[in-house]
TORPAKE-383098 format. One record per residue (C-alpha): x, y, z; residue in one letter; residue number from 1. Coordinates in Angstrom, 3 decimals, decimal comma, padded with zeros to 6 digits. Layout:
BEGIN
+----------+----------+----------+------+-----+
!       px !       py !       pz ! code ! pos !
+----------+----------+----------+------+-----+
!        X !        Y !        Z !    a ! NUM !
...
+----------+----------+----------+------+-----+
// end
This chain:
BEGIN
+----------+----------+----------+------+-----+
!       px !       py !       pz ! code ! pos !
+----------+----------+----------+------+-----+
!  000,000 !  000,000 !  000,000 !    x !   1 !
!  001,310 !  003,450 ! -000,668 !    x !   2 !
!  001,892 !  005,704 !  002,011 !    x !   3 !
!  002,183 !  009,496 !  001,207 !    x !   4 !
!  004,020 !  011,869 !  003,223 !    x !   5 !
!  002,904 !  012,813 !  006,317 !    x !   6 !
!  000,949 !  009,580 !  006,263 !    x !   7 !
!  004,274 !  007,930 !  007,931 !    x !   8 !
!  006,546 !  009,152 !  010,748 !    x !   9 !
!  010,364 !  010,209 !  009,511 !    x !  10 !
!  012,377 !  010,925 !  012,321 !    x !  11 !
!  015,005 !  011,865 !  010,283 !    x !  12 !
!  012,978 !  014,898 !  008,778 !    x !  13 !
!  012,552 !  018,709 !  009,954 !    x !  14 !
!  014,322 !  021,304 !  007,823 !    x !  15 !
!  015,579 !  024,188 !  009,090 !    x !  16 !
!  017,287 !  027,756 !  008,104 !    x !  17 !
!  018,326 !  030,948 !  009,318 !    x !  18 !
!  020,270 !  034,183 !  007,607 !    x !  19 !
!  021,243 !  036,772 !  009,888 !    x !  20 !
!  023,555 !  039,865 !  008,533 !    x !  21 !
!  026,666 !  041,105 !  010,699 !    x !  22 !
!  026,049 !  044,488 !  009,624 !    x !  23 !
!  022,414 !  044,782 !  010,881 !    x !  24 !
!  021,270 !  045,564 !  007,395 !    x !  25 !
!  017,842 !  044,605 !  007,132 !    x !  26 !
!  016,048 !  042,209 !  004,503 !    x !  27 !
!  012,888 !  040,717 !  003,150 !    x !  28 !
!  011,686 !  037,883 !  004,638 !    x !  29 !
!  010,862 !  036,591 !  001,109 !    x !  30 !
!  014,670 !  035,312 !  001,257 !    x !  31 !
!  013,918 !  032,585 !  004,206 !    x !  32 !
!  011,029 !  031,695 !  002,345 !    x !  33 !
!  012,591 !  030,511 ! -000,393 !    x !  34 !
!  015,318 !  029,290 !  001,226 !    x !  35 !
!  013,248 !  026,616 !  003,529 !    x !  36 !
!  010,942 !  025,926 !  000,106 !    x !  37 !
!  014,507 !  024,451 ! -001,217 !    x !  38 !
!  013,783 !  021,652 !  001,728 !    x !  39 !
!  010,120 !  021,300 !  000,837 !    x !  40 !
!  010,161 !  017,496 !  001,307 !    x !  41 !
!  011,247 !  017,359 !  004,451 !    x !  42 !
!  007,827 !  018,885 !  005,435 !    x !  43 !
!  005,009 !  017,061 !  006,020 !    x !  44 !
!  002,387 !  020,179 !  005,741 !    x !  45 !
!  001,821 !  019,484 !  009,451 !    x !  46 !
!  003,455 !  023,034 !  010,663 !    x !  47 !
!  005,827 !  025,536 !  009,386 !    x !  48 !
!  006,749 !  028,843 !  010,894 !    x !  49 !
!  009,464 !  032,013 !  011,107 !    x !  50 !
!  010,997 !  034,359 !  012,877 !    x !  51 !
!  012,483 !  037,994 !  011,972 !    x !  52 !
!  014,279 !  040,037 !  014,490 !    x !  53 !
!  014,210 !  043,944 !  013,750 !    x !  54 !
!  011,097 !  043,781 !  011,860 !    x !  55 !
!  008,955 !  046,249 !  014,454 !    x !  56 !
!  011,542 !  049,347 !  013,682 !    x !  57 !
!  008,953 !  051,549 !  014,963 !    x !  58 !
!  008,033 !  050,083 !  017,994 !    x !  59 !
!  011,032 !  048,827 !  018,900 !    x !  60 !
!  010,833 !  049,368 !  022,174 !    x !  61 !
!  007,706 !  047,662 !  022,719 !    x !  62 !
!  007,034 !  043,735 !  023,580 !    x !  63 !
!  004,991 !  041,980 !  020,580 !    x !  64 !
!  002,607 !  039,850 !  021,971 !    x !  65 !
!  001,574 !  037,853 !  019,111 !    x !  66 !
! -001,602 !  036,080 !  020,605 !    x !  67 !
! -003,914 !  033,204 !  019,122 !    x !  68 !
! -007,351 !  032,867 !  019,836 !    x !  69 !
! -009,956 !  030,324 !  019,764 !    x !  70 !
! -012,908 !  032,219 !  020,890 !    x !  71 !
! -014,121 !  035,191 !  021,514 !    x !  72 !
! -013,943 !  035,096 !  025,053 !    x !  73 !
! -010,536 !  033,693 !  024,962 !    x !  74 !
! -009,670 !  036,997 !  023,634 !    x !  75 !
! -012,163 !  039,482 !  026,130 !    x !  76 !
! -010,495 !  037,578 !  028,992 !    x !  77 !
! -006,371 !  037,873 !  027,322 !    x !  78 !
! -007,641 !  041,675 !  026,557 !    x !  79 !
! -008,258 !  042,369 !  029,942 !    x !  80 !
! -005,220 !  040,749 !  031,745 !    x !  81 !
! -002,906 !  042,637 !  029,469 !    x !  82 !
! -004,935 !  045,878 !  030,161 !    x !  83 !
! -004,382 !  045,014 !  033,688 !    x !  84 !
! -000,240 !  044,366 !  033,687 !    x !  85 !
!  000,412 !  046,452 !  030,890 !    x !  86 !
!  000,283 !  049,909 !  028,780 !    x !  87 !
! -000,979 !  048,799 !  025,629 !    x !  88 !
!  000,005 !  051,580 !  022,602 !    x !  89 !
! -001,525 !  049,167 !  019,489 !    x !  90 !
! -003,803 !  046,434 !  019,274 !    x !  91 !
! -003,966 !  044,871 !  016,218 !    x !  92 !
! -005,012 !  041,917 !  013,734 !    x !  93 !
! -001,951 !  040,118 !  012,478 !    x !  94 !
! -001,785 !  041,032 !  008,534 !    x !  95 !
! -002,631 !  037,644 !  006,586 !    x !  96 !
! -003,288 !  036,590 !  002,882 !    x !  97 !
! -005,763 !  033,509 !  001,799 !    x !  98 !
! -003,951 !  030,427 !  001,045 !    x !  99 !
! -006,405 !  027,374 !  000,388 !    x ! 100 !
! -003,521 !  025,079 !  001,995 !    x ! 101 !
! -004,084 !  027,220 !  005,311 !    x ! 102 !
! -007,479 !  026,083 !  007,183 !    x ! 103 !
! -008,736 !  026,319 !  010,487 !    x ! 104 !
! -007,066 !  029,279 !  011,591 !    x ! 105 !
! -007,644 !  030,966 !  014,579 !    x ! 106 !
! -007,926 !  034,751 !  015,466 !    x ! 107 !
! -004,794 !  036,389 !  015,091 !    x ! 108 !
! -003,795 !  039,808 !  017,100 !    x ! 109 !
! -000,791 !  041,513 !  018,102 !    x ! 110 !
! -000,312 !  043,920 !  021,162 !    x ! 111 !
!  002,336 !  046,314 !  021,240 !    x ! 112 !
!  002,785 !  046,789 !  025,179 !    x ! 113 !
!  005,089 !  047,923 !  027,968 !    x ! 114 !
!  004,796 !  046,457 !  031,475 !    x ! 115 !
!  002,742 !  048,527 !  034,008 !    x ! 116 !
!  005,949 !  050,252 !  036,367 !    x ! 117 !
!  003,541 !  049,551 !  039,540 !    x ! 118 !
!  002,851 !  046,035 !  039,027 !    x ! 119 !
!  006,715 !  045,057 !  038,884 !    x ! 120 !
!  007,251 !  047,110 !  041,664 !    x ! 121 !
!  004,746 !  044,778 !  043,472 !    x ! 122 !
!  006,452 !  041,494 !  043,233 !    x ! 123 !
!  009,981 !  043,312 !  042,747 !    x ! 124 !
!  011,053 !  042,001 !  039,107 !    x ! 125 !
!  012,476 !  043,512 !  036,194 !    x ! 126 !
!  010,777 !  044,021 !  032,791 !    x ! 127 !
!  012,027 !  041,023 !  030,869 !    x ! 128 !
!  010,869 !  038,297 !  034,540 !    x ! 129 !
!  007,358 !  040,473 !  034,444 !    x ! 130 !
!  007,097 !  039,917 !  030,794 !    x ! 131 !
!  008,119 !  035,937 !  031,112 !    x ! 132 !
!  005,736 !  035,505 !  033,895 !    x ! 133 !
!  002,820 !  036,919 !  032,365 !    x ! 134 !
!  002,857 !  035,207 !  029,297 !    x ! 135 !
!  003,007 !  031,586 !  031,097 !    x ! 136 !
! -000,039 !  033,327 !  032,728 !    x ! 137 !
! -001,960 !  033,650 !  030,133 !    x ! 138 !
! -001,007 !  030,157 !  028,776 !    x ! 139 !
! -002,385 !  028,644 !  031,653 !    x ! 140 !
! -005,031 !  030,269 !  032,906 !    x ! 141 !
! -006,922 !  031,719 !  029,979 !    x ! 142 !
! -008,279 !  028,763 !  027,995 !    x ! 143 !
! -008,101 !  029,426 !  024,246 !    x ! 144 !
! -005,673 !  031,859 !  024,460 !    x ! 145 !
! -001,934 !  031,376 !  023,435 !    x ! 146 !
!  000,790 !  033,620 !  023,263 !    x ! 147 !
!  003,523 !  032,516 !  021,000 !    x ! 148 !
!  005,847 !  035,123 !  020,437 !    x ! 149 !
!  006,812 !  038,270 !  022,936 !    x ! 150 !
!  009,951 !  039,536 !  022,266 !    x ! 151 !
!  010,881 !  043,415 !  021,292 !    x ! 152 !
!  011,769 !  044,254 !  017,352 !    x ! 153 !
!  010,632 !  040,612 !  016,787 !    x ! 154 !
!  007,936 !  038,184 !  016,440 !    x ! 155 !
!  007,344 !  034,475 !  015,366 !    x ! 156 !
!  004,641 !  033,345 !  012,657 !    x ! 157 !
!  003,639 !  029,969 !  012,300 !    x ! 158 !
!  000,914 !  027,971 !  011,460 !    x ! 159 !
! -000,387 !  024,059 !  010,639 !    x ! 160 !
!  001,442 !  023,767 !  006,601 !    x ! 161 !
!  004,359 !  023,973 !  004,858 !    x ! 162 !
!  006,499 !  026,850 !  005,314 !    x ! 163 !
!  006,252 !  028,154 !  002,087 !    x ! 164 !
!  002,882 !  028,478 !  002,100 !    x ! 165 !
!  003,095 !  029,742 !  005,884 !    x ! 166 !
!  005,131 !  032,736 !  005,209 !    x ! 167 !
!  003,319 !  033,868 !  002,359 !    x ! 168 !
! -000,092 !  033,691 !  004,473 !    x ! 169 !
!  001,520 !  035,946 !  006,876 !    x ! 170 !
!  003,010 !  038,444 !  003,539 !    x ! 171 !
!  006,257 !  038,065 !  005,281 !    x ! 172 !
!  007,525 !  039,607 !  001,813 !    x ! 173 !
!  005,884 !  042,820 !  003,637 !    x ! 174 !
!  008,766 !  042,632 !  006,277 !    x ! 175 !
!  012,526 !  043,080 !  006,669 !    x ! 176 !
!  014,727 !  041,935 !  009,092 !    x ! 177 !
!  018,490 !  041,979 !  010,210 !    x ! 178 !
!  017,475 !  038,176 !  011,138 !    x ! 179 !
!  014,786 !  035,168 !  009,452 !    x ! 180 !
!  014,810 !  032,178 !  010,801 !    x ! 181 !
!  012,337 !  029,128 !  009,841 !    x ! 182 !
!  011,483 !  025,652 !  010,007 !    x ! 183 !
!  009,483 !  023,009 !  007,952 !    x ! 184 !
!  008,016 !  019,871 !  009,697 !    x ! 185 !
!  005,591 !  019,064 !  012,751 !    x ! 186 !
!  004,809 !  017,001 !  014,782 !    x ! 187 !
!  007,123 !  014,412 !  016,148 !    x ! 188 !
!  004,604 !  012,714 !  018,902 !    x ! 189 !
!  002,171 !  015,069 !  019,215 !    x ! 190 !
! -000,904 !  016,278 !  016,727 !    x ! 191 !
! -000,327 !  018,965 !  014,712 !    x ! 192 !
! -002,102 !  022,595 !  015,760 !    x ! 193 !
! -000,892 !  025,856 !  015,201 !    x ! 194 !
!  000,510 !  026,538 !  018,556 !    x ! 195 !
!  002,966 !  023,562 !  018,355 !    x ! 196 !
!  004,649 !  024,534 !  014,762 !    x ! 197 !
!  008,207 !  025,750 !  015,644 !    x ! 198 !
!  009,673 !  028,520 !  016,568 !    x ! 199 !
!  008,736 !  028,503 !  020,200 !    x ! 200 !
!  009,673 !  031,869 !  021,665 !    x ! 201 !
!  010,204 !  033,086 !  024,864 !    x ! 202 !
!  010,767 !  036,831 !  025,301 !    x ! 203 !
!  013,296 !  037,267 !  022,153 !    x ! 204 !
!  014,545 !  033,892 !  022,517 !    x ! 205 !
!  013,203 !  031,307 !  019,818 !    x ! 206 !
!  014,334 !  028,262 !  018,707 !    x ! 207 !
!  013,681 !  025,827 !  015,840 !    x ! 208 !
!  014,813 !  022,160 !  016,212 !    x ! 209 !
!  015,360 !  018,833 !  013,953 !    x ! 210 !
!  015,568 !  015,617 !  016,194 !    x ! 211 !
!  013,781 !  014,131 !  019,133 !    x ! 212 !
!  015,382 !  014,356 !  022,498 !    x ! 213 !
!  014,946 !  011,737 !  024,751 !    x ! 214 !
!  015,542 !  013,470 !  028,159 !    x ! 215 !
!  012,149 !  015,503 !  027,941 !    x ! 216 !
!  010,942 !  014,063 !  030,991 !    x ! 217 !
!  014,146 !  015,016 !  032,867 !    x ! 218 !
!  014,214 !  018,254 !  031,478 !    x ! 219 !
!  010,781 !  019,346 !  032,060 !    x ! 220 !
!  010,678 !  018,146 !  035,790 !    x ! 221 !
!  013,810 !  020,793 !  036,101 !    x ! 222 !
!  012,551 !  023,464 !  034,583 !    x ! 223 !
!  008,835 !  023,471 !  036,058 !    x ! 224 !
!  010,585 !  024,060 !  039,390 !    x ! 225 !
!  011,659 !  027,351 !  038,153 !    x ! 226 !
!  007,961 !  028,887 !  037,034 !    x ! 227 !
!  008,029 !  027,487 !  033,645 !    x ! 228 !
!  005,341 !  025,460 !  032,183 !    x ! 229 !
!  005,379 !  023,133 !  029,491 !    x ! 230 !
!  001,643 !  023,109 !  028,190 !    x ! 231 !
!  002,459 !  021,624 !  024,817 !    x ! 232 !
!  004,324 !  018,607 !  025,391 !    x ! 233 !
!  006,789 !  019,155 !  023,174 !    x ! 234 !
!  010,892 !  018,794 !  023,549 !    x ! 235 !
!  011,003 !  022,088 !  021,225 !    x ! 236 !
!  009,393 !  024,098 !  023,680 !    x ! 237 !
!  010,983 !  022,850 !  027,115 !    x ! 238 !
!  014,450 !  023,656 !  024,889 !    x ! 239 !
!  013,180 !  027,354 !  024,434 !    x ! 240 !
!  013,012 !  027,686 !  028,292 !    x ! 241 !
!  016,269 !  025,903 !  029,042 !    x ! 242 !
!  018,033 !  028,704 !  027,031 !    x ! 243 !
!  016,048 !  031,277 !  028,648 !    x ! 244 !
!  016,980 !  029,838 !  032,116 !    x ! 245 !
!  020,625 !  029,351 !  031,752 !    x ! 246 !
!  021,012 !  032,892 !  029,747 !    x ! 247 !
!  018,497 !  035,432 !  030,993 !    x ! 248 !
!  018,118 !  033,705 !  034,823 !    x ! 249 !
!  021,663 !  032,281 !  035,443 !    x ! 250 !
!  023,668 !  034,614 !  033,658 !    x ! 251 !
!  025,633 !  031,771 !  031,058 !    x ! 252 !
!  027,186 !  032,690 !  028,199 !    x ! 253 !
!  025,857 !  030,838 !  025,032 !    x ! 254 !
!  029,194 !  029,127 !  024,707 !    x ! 255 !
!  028,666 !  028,091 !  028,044 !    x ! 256 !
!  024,608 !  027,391 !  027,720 !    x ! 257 !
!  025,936 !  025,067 !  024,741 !    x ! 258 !
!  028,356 !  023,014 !  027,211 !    x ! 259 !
!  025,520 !  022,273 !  029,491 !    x ! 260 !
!  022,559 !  021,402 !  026,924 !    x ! 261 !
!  025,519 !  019,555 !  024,513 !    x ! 262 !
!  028,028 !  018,366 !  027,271 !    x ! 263 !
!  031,229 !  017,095 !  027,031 !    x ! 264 !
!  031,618 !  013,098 !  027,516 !    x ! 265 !
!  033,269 !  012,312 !  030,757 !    x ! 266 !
!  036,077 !  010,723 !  028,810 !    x ! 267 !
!  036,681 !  014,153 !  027,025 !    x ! 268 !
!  036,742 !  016,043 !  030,484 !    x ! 269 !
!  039,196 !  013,600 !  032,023 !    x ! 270 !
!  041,758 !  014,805 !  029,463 !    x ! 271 !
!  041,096 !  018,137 !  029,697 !    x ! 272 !
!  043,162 !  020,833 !  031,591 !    x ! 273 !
!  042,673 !  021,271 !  035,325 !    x ! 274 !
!  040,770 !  024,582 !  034,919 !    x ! 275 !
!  038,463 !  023,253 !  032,168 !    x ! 276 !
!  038,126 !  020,061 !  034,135 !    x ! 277 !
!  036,735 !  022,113 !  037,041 !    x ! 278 !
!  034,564 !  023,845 !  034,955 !    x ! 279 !
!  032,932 !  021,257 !  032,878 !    x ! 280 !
!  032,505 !  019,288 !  036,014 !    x ! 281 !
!  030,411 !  021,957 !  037,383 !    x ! 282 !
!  028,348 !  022,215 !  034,800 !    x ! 283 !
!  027,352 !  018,525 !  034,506 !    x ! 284 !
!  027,230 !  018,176 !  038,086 !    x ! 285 !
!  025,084 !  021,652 !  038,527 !    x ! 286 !
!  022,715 !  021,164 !  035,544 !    x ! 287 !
!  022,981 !  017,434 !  034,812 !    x ! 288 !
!  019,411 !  017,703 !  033,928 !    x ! 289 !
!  019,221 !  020,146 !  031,620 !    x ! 290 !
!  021,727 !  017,516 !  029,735 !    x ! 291 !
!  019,690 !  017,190 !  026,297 !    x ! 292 !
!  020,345 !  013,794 !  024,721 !    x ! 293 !
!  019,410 !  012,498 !  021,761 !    x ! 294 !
!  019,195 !  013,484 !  018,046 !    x ! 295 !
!  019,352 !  017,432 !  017,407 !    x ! 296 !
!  020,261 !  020,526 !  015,220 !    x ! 297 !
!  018,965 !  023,789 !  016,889 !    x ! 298 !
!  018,874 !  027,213 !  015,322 !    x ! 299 !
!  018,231 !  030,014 !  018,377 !    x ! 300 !
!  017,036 !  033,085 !  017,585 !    x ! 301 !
!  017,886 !  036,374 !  019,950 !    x ! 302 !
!  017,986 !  039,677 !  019,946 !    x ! 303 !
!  021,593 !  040,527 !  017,934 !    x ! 304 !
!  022,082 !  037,368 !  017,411 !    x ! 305 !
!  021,876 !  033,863 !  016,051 !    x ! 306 !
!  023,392 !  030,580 !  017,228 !    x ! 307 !
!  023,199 !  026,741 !  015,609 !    x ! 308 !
!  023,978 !  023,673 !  017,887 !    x ! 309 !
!  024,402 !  020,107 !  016,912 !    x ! 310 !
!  023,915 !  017,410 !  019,513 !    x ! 311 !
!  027,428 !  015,689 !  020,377 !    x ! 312 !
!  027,092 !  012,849 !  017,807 !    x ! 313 !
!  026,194 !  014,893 !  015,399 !    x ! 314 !
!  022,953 !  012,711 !  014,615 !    x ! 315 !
!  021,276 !  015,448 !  012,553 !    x ! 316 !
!  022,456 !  017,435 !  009,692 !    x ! 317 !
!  023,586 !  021,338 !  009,601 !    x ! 318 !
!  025,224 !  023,296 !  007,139 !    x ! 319 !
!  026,919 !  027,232 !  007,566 !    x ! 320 !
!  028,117 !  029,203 !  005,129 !    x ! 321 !
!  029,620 !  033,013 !  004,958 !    x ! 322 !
!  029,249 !  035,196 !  002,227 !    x ! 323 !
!  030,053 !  039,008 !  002,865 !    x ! 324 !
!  028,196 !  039,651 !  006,186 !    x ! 325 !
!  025,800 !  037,304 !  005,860 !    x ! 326 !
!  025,580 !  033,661 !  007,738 !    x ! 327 !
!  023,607 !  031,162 !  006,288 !    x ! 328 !
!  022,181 !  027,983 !  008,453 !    x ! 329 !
!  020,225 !  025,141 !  007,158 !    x ! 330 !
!  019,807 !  021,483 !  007,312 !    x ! 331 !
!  020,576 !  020,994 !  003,221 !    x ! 332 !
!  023,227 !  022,946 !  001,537 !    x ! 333 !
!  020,481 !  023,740 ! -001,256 !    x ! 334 !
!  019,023 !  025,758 !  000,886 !    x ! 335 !
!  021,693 !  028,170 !  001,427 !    x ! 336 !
!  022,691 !  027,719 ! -002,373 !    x ! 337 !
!  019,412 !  028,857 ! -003,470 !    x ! 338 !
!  019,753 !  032,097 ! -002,112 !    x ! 339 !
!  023,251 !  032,561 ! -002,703 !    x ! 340 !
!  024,803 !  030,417 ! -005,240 !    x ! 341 !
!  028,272 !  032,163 ! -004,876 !    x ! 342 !
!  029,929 !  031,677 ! -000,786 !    x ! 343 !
!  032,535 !  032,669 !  000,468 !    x ! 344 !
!  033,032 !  029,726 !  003,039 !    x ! 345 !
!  030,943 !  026,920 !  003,819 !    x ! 346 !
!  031,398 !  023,662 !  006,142 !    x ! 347 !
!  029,443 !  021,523 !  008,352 !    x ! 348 !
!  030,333 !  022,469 !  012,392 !    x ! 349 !
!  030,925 !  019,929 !  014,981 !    x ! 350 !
!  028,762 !  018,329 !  017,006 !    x ! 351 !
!  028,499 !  020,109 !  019,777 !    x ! 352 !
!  030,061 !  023,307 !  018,647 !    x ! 353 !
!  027,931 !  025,838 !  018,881 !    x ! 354 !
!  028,111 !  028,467 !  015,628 !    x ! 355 !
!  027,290 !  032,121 !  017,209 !    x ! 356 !
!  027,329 !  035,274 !  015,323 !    x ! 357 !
!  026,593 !  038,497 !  016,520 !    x ! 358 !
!  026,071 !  042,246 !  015,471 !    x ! 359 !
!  029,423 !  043,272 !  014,479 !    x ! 360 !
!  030,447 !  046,136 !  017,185 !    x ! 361 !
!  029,044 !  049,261 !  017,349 !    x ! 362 !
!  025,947 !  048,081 !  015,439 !    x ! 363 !
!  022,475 !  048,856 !  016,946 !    x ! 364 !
!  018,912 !  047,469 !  016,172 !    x ! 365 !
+----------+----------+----------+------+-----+
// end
């Protein structure tokens, strides 16, 4: 009997991409588009999704809640929390274009909002902790509400199809951005909905992910302790908030957020120096279960930045290539190649090696 895609479970599949430009010069988001349509059949039309950093110029300074609803009330009740916590300048429906591939949407809106000074004052957080804690708020309390992206200058866009046809519904070729990242594929273990496509953001974190980790449990039971929730049940998602932990809460470098998440084997640690020996000891011992194991490429997204991280085996594919003061990352050379044909460098990192590029100095966004 023939089986047709997304009929069958490939656990090899997911495509993902990201360009980001050193100089901060901004760009269409048509370019990611076509450059995850180059891995089409690694979809399954089950989710696809982006994210652009710099794309809110004007309101940079502003979070971008970008909120789906399922009702009405879902949306009364999200109105009036965010009313409540925040100073809301715009509130708006997310631009989208009719695609006959792209059914059973839900209401789309985006609020452009500050935190109220009062109520961090209150409980005696900054912005960034107010913001985190309200949006895991609303995903848990307000039934048929979901926030999925709220960073500043940024937002995610994803739905249930393939990317291609995701992007366009959202006219990212309306937007520019110093950084696009995307990702073709969904679900894993879980049924498809639009809230479970990749990237799953947290503040301006986001993160889109080939491979199945195996320590979900593990992780999850960590990172609840520390006021996260994982609603969706998804190893993308509890990834998302191990970044934000280790970065934002703990103060880790990414270098060092990639030695905890990709670890060194014992046997590599032995032979280390006595200084890195101490370190990378620490880390294991300290966050041995935030240890993600398994099969993985992940592309993070964050403000000035972009990093890609192979699991230690290197069980899923990832190409990088250069060209001028662009980086290109995908999961098929022909994705970068369709883009730009002509690099100046390209090779496949390390597993474990995390890629990070950055805003070259003295560049703002």
């Amino acid at each position: 009997m023939l089986q047709k895609e997304g009929e069958i479970r490939i656990p090899s599949g997911c495509a993902i991409s990201g360009i980001f430009s050193r100089s901060g010069q901004r760009f269409n988001g048509e370019e990611i588009i076509r450059s995850i349509a180059a891995m089409h059949d690694r979809s399954n039309g089950l989710g696809g999704g982006f994210a652009g950093y710099g794309i809110y110029p004007r309101t940079k300074d502003l979070y971008a809640l970008h909120v789906f609803y399922d009702t009405p009330a879902a949306k009364d009740d999200c109105e009036k929390f965010i009313a409540q916590h925040f100073e809301m300048e715009v509130a708006e429906k997310i631009p989208t274009r009719r695609d006959p591939s792209i059914t059973d949407e839900p209401a789309i809106w985006r609020y452009f909002v500050f935190p109220l000074a009062k109520k961090m004052l209150d409980i005696q957080v900054d912005e960034r902790e107010f913001v985190a804690r309200c949006v895991v708020k609303i995903n848990t309390t307000i039934p048929g509400a979901y926030v999925f992206s709220s960073g500043k200058n940024m937002g995610v866009f994803k739905a249930v199809g393939f990317p291609e046809d995701v992007g366009r519904y959202y006219c990212l070729d309306q937007y520019e951005g110093y950084c696009w990242t995307a990702h073709g594929r969904y679900p894993t273990n879980t049924p498809g909905w639009w809230g479970g496509a990749h990237p799953f953001a947290m503040l301006d974190y986001s993160v889109v992910h080939n491979g199945e980790i195996s320590s979900y449990d593990a992780n999850r039971r960590f990172i609840e302790m520390y006021g996260y929730k994982c609603t969706l049940l998804t190893d993308t998602e509890v990834i998302t908030y191990i970044i934000d932990y280790l970065n934002r809460k703990k103060g880790l470098t990414l270098q060092e957020v990639a030695d905890v998440i990709a670890a060194p084997f014992w046997i590599e640690i032995e032979k280390m120096s006595e200084a890195d020996k101490k370190k990378y000891t620490y880390f294991r011992n300290a966050f041995s279960s935030l240890l993600i194991t398994g099969p993985f490429s992940i592309l993070l997204g964050f403000t000035g930045g972009m990093m890609a991280l192979n699991d230690r085996l290197k069980l899923r594919s990832m190409v990088v290539g250069e060209k001028a003061d662009r980086v290109y990352v995908a999961s098929e050379e022909c994705a970068i190649r369709a883009i730009e044909p002509e690099l100046d460098k390209i090779w496949s990192p390390k597993g474990g090696e995390p890629v990070i590029v950055t805003l070259d100095e003295g560049v703002t966004v």
